[in-house]
C-alpha positions as CSV (number, residue, x, y, z in Angstrom):
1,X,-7.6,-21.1,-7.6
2,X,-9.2,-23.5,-5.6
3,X,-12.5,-24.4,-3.8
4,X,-12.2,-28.2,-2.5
5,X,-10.0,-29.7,0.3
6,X,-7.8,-31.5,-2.0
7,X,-6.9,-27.5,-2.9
8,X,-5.6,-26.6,0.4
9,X,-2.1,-28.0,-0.4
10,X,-1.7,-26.2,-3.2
11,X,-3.5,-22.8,-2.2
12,X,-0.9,-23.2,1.0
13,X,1.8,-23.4,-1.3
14,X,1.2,-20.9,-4.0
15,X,2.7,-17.4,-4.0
16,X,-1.0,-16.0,-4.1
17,X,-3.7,-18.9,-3.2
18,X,-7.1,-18.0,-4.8
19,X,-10.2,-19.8,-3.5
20,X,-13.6,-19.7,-4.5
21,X,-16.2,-18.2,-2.1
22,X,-18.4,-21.5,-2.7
23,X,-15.6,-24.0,-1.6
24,X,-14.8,-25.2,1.5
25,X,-14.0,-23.9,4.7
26,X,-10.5,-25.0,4.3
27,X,-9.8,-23.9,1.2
28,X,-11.0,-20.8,2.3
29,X,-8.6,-20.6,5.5
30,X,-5.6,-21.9,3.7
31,X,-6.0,-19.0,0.6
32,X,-4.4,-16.0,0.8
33,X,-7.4,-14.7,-1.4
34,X,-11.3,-15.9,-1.5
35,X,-13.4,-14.7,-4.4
36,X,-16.4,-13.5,-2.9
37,X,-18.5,-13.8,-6.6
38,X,-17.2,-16.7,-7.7
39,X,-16.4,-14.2,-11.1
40,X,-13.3,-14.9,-12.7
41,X,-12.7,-11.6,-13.8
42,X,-12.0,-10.6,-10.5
43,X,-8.8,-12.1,-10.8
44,X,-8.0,-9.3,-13.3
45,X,-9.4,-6.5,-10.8
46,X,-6.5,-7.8,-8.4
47,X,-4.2,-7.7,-10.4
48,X,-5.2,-4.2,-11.5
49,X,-5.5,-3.4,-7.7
50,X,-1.9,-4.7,-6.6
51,X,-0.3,-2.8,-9.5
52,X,-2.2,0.2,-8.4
53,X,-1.5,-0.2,-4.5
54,X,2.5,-0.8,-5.8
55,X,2.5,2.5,-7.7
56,X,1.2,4.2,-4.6
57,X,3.7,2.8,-2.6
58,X,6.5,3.8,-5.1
59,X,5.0,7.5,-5.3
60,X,4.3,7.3,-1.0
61,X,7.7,6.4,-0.5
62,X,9.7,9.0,-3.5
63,X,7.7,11.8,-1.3
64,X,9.0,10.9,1.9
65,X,12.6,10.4,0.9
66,X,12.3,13.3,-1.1
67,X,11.0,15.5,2.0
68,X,13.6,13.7,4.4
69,X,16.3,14.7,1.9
70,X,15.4,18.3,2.1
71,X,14.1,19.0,5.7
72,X,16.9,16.8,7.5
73,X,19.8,18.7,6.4
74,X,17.4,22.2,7.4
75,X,16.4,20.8,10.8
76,X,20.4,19.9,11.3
77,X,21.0,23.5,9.9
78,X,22.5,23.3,6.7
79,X,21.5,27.0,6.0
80,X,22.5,28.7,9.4
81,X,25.0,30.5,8.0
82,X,23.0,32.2,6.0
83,X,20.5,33.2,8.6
84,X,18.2,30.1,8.3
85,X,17.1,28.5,11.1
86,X,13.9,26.0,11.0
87,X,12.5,25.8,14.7
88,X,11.4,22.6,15.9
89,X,7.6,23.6,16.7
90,X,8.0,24.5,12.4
91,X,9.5,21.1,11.8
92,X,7.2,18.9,13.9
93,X,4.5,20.9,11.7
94,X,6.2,20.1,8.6
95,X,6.1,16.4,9.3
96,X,2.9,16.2,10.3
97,X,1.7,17.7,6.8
98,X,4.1,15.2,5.0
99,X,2.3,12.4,6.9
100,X,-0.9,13.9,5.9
101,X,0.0,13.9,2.0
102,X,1.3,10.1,2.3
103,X,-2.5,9.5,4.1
104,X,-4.2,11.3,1.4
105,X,-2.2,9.9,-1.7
106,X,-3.1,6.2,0.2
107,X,-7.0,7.2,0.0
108,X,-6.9,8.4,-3.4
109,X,-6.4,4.9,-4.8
110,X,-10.0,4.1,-3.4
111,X,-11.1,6.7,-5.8
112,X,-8.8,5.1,-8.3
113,X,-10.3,1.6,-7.8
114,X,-13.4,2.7,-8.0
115,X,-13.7,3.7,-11.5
């Protein structure tokens, strides 16, 4: 964390530069991060809040490789011998409602942040 000019190096050259929402204007621009309150426990929100927005990510992208895995091999038809056929206007449906989900599971780490 930083919130002087002799920070900017080392904000610039940290993984995650954290500046102070007092410091300077240039520690501010070079930070990848400025803490608005000046609170250090909002170091440990972020934390929280990357993990969280990782495990969303993980889940986000198990449900699309999961749904791709299934409705490729339909929309190629896998199942036509058996009298299985997905039409397209069913398909382009389909992957609109898994792009919904991945929207929706995105908001709900709002609500989990929240709390």
């Amino acid at each position: 964390t930083g919130d002087g000019v002799n920070d900017a190096p080392a904000l610039a050259q940290a993984d995650v530069g954290i500046a102070v929402g007092s410091g300077t204007d240039v520690a501010a621009e070079t930070a990848d991060i400025i803490l608005v309150n000046s609170n250090p426990k909002d170091i440990a929100n972020l934390i929280l809040f990357g993990k969280a927005t990782y495990q969303k990510m993980i889940q986000n992208l198990a449900w699309a490789t999961g749904y791709n895995a299934i409705a490729i091999p339909l929309a190629v038809g896998v199942l036509y011998p058996w009298g299985f056929v997905l039409s397209p206007a069913v398909g382009a449906v389909f992957m609109s409602l898994s792009t919904i989900i991945v929207a929706i599971n995105a908001q709900l780490l709002k609500r989990k942040i929240g709390k």
